[in-house]
SERO-4910 file (N, C-alpha, C, O; in steps of 0.05 Angstrom, whole numbers):
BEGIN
 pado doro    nc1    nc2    nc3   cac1   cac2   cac3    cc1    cc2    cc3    oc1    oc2    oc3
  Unk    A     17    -23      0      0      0      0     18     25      0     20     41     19
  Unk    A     34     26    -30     55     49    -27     40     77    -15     55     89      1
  Unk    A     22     86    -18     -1    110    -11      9    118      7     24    138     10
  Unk    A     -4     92     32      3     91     63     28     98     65     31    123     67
  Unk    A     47     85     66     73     93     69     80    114     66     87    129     85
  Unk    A     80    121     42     99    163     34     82    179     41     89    203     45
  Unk    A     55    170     46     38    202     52     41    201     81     47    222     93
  Unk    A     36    178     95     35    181    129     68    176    133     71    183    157
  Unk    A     89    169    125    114    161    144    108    188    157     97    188    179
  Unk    A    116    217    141    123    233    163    110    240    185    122    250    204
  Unk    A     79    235    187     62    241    209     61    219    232     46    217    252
  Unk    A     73    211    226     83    178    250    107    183    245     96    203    255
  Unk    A    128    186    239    154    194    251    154    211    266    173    212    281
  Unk    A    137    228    267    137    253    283    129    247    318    137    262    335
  Unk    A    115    228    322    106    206    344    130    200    360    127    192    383
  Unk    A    148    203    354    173    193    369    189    225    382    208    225    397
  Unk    A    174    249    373    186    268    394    173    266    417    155    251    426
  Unk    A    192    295    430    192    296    458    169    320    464    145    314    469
  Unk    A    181    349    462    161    369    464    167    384    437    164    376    414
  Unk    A    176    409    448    174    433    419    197    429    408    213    413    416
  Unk    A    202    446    387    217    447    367    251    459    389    252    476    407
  Unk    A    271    442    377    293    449    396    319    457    375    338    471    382
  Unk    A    317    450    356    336    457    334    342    491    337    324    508    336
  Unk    A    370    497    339    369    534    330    357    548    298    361    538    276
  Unk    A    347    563    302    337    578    285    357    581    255    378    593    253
  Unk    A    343    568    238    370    569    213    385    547    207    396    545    185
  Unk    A    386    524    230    400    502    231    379    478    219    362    466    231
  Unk    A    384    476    199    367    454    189    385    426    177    407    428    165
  Unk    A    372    404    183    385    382    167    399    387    154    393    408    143
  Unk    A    425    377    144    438    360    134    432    353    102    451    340     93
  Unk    A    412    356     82    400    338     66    417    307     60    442    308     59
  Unk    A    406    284     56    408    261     47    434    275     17    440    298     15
  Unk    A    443    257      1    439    231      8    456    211     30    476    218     42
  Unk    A    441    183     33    458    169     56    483    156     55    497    152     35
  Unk    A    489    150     75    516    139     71    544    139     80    561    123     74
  Unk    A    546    163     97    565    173    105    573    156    130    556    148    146
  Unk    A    595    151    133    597    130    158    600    146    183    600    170    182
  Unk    A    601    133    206    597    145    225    627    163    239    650    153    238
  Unk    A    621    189    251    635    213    248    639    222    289    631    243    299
  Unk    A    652    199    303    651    200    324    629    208    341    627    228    355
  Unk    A    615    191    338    583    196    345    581    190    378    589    168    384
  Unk    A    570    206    401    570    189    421    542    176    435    540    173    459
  Unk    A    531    173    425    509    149    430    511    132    415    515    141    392
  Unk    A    511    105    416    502     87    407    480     79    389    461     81    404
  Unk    A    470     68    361    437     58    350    430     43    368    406     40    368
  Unk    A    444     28    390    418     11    415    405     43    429    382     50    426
  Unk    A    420     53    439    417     73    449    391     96    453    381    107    473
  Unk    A    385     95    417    374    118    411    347    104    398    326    114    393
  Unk    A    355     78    396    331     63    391    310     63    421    287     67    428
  Unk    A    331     56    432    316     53    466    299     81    475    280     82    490
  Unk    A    311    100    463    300    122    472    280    127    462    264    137    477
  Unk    A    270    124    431    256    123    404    226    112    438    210    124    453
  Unk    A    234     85    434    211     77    458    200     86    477    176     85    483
  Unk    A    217     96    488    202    111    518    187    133    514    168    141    527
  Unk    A    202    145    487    192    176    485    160    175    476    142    190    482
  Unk    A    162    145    456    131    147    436    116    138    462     93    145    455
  Unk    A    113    128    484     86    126    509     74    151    517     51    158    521
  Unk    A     97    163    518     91    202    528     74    214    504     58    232    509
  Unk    A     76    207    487     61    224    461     34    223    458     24    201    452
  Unk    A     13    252    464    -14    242    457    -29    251    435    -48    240    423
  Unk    A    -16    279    430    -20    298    413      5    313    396     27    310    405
  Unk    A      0    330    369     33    327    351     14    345    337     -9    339    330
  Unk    A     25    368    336     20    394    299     35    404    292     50    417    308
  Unk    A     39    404    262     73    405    260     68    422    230     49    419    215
  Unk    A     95    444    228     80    456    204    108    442    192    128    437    205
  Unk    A    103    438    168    124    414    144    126    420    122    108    434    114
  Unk    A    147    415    103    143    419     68    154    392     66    161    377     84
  Unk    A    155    387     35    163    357     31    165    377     -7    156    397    -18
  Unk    A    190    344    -14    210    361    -42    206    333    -49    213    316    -32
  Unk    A    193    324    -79    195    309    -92    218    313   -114    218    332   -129
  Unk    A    240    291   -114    256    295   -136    244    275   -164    232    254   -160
  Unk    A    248    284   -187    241    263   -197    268    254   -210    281    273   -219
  Unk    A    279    231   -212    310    231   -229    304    218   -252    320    201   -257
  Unk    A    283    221   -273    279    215   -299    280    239   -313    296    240   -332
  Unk    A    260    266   -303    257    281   -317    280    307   -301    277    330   -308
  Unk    A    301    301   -282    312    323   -267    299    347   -260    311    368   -259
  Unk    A    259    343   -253    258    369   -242    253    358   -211    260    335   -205
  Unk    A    237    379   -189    235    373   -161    210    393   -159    210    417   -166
  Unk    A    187    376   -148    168    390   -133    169    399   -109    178    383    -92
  Unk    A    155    433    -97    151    420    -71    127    435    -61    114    452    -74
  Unk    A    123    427    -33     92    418    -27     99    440      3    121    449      8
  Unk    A     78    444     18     81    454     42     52    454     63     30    463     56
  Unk    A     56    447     78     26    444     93     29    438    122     51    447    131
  Unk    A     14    426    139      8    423    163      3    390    165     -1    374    147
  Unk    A      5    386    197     -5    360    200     -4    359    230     13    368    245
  Unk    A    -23    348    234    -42    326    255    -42    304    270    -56    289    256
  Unk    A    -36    291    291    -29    267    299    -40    270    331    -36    288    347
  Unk    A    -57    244    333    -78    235    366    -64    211    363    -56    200    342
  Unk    A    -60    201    395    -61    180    399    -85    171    421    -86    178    444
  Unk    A    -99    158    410   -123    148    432   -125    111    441   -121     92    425
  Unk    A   -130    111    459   -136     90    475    -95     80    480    -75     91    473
  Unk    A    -99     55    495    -73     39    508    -76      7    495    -94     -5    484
  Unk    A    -52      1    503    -39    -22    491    -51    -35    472    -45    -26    450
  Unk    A    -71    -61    472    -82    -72    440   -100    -54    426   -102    -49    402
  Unk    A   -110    -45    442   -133    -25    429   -126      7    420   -143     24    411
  Unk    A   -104     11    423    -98     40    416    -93     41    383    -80     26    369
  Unk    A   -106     63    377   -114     74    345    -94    104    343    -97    122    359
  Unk    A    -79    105    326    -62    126    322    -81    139    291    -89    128    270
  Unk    A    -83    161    300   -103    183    272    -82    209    273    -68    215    292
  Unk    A    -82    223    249    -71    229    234    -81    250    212    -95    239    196
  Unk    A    -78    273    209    -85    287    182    -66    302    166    -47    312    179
  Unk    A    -67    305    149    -45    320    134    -55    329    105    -64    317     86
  Unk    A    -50    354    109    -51    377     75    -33    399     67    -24    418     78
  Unk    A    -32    391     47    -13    393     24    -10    417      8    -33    416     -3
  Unk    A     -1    436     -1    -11    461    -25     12    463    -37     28    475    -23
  Unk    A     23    455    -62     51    458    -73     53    485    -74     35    502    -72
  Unk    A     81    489    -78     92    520    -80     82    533   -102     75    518   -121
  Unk    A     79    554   -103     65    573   -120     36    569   -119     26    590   -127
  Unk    A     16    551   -114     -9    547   -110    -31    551    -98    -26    539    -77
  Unk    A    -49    557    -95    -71    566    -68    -88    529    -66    -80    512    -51
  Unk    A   -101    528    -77   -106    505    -80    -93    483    -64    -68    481    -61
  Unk    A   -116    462    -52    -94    444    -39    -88    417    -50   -106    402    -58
  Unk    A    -68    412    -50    -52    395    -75    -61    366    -67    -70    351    -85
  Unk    A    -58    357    -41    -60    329    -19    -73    326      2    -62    339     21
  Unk    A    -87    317      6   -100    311     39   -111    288     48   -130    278     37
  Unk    A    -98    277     69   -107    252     77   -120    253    100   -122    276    108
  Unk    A   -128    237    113   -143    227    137   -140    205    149   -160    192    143
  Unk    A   -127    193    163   -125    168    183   -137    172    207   -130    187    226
  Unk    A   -165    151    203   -179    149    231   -166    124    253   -176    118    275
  Unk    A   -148    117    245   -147     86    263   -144     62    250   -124     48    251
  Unk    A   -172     55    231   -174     37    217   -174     39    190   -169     20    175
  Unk    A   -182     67    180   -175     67    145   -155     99    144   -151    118    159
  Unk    A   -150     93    123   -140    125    102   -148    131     85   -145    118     64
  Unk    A   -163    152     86   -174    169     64   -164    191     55   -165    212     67
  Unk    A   -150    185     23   -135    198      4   -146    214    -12   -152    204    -33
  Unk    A   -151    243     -9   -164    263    -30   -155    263    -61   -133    272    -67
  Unk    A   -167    256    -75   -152    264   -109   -168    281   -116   -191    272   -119
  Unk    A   -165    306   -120   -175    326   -121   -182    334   -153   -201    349   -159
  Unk    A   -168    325   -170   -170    314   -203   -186    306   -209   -199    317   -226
  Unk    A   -195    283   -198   -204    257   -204   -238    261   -188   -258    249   -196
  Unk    A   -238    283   -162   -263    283   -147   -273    256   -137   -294    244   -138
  Unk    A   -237    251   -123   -256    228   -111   -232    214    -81   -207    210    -82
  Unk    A   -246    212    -65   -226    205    -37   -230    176    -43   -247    166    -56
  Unk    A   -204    162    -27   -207    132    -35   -194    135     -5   -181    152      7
  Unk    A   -208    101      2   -212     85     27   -192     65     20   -194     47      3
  Unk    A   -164     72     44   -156     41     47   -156     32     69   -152     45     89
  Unk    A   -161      5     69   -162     -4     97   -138    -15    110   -126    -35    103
  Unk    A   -131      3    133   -103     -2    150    -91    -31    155   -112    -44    152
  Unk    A    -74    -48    159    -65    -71    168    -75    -74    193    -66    -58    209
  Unk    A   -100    -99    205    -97   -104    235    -70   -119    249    -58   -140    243
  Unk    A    -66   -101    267    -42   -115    285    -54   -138    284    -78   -143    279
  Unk    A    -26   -163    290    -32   -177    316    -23   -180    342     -5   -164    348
  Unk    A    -32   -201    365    -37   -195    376    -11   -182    392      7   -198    396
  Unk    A     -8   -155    401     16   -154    423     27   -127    400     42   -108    405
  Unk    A     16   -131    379     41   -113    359     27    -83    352      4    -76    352
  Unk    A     43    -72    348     25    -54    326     15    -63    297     10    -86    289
  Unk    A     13    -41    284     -2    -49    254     29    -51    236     48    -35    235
  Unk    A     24    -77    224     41    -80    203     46    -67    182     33    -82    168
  Unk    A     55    -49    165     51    -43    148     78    -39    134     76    -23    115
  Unk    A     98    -49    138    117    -41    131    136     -6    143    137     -2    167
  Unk    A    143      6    134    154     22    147    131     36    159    143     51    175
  Unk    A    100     42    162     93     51    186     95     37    201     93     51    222
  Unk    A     99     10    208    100     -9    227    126      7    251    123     15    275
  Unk    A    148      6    232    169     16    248    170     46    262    182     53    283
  Unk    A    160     56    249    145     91    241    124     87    271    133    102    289
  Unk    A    108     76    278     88     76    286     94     75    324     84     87    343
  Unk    A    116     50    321    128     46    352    137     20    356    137      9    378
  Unk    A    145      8    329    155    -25    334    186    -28    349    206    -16    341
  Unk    A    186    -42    368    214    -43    390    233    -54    375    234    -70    356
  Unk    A    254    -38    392    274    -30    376    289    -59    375    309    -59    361
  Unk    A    284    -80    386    300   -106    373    278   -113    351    288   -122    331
  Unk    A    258   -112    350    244   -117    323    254    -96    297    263   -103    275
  Unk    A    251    -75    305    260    -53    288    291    -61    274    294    -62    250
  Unk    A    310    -65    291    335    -76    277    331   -107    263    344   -109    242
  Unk    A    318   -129    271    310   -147    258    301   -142    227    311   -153    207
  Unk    A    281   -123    227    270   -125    204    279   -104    184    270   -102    161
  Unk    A    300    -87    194    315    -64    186    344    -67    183    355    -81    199
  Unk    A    360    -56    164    385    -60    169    390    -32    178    391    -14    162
  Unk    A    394    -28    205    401      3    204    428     21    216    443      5    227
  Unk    A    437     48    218    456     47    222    468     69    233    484     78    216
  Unk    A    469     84    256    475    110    250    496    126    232    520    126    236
  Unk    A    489    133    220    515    141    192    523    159    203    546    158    195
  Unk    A    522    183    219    539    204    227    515    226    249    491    224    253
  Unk    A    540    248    261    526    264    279    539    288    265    554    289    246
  Unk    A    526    310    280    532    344    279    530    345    305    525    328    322
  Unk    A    534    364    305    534    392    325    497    389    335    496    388    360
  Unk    A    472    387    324    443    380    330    433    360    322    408    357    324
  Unk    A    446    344    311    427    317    295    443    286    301    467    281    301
  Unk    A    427    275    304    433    249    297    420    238    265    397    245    260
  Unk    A    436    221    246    423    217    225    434    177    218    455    165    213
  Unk    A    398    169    221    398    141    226    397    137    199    383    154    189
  Unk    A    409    115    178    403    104    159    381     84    166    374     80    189
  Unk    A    370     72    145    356     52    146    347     36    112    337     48     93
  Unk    A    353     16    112    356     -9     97    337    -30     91    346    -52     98
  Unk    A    312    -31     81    302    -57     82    312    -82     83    334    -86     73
  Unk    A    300    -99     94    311   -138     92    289   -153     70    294   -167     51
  Unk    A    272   -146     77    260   -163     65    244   -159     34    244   -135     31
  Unk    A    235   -169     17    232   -174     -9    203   -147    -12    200   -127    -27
  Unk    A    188   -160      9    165   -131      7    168   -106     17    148    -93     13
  Unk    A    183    -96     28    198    -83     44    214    -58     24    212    -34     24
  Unk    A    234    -80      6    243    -70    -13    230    -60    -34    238    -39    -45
  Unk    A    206    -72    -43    186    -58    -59    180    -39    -52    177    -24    -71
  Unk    A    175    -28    -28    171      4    -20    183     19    -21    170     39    -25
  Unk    A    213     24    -18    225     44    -19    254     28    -14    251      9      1
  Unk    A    281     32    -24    309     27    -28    320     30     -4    329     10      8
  Unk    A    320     59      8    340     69     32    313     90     38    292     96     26
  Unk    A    326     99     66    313    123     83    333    132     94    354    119     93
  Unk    A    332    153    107    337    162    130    323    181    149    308    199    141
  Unk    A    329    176    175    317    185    199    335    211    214    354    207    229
  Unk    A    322    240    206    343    255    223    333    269    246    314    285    244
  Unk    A    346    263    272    334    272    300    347    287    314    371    283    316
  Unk    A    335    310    327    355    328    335    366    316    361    350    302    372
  Unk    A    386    319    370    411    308    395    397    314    419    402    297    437
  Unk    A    378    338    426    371    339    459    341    331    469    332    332    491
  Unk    A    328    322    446    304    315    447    297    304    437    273    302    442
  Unk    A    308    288    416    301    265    396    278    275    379    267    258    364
  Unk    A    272    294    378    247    306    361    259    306    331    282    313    325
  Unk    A    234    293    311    251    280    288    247    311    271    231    328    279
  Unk    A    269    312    243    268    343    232    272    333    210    269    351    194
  Unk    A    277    312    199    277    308    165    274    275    166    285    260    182
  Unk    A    254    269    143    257    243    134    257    236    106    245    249     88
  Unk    A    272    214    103    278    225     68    285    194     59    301    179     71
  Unk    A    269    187     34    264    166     29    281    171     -5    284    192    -18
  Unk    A    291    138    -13    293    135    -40    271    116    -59    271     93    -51
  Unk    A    260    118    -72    244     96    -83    255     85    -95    276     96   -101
  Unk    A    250     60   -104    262     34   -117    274     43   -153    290     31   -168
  Unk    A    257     71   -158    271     72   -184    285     98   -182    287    111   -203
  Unk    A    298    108   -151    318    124   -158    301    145   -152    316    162   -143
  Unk    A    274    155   -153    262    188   -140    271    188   -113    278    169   -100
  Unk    A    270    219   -104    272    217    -78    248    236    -64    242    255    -78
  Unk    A    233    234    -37    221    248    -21    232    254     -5    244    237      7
  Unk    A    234    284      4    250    295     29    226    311     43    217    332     35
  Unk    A    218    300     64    201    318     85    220    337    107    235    324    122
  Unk    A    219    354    108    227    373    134    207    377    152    185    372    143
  Unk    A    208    384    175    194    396    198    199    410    214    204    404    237
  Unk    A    198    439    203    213    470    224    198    474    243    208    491    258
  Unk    A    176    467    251    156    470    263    146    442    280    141    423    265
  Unk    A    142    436    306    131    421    322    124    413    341    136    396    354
  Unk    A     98    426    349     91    423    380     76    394    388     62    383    371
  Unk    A     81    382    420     71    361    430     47    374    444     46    398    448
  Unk    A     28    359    449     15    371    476     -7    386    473    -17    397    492
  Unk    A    -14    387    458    -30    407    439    -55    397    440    -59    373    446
  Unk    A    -82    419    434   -110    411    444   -117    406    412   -114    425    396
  Unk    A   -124    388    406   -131    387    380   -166    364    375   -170    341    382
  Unk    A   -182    381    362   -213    369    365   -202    340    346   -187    338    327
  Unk    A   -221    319    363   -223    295    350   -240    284    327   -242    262    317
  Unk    A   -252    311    323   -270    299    294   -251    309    271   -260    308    248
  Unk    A   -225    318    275   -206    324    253   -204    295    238   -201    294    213
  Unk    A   -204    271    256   -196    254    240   -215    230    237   -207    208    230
  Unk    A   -244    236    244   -266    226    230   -266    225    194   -258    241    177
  Unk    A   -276    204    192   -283    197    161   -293    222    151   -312    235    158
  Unk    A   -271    227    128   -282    261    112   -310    257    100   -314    234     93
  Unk    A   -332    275     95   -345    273     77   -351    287     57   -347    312     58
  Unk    A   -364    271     31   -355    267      3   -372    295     -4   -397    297     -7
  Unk    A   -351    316     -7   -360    344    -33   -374    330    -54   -367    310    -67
  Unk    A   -406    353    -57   -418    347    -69   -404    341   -105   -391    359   -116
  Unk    A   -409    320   -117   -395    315   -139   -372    299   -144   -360    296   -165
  Unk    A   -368    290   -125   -344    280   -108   -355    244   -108   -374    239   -122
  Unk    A   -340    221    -91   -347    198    -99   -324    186    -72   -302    192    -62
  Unk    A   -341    173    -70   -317    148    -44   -306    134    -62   -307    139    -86
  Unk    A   -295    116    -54   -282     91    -70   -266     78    -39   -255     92    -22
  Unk    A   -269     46    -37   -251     32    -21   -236     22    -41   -246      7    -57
  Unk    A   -219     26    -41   -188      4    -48   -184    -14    -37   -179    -13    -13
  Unk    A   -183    -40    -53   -168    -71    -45   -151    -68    -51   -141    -49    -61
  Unk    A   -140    -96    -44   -128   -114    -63   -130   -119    -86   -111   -120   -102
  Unk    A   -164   -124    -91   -164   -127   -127   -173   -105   -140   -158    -90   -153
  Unk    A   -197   -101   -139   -213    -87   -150   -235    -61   -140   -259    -62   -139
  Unk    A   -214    -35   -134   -230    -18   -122   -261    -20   -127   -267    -35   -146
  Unk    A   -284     -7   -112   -312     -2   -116   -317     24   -104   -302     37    -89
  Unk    A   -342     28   -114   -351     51    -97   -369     45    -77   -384     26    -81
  Unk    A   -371     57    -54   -380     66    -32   -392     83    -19   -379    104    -17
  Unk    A   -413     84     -7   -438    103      0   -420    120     26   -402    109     40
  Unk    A   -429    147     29   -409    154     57   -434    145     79   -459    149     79
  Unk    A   -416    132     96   -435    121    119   -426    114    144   -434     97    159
  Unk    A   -398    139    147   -392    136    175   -370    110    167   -372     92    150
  Unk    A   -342    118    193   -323     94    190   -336     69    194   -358     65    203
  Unk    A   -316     48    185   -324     27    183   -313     18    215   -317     -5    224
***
């Protein structure tokens, strides 16, 4: 469900800060690409993985103002996008539902380019072209885990000896405010999503500030996040099932063969 992945990684990476934005003013990432070996770093990847954990229990609420830079490397140009986003966490251990919103307006545009919706159990993807939101339905955990999904799985709050299991990952180097984690798929579906990533977190609060993905044929997505408060009062019908502008059309997405769908309240 490539969708899931590139539109929500950054709004669940963002799950793993602490409070506000701690980076100095002007000091931004590093950009990708990865690779660089490690540059006398003094934490450890057990380390910062361990910390990754403790921090995502504390997390209930996340609004974060963001841009994201599509490269394309067929045609050498780069889009980019700029918007806001949204993140609840509700309920505890098997039963807790992580929701989510995020919109989009590329540069130069009034118009909004992207917008999704994660209630818990689906994502609903605006195509604003097309006049029509499409329904996918999330991976159910099992029992003990979070939701599978490939890198939201890891994204989401999977422990950090699962996380290296199913990841090859690495810290490739530090600065002066960042730590910057590589990360590697293992496995065959895994690899179909995306080649390499990386994870960059600032050093006194682990609050993440860039994530930046390669796809399998060489594009790249770079999300930033200059902007990000925890803690925050945010109404919960933000991430209720959108409903369908007149002219407009649901659609659920399978596996096989999308259909359309009456709006009737989440499933």
């Amino acid at each position: 469900m490539r969708v899931t992945v590139f539109a929500l990684a950054l709004l669940l990476a963002i799950a793993y800060g602490a409070d506000a934005q701690t980076t100095p003013a002007g000091k931004a990432a590093t950009p990708p690409p990865a690779g660089a070996g490690p540059a006398g770093t003094s934490l450890k990847l057990d380390d910062i993985l361990l910390k990754w954990e403790k921090e995502m229990v504390r997390i209930n609420t996340l609004a974060a103002v963001l841009t994201r830079s599509d490269k394309d490397k067929s045609f050498g140009s780069t889009r980019k996008f700029a918007g806001t986003a949204q993140y609840m966490k509700v309920g505890n251990g098997a039963t807790v539902r992580n929701l989510a919103a995020l919109e989009l307006k590329e540069e130069g545009k009034a118009d909004i380019a992207e917008k999704f919706v994660c209630t818990g159990t689906y994502l609903y993807a605006f195509a604003p072209t097309q006049k029509e939101i499409k329904a996918y339905e999330l991976p159910k955990p099992k029992p003990g885990q979070v939701a599978d999904d490939s890198f939201l799985g890891f994204l989401f709050g999977m422990k950090a000896d699962e996380a290296k299991r199913r990841y090859a990952l690495s810290l490739a180097k530090e600065d002066a405010y960042y730590f910057y984690v590589d990360i590697v798929p293992r496995s065959a579906t895994d690899k179909a999503e995306f080649a390499r990533a990386r994870l960059v977190l600032n050093k006194d609060s682990f609050l993440p500030r860039q994530l930046w993905f390669e796809h399998v044929n060489g594009n790249e997505v770079t999300w930033d996040i200059p902007q990000l408060r925890s803690g925050v009062e945010i109404d919960r019908r933000l991430f209720d099932q959108p409903r369908v502008p007149p002219g407009w059309k649901l659609q659920t997405v399978t596996a096989q063969t999308p259909r359309v769908i009456r709006s009737s309240g989440d499933r």
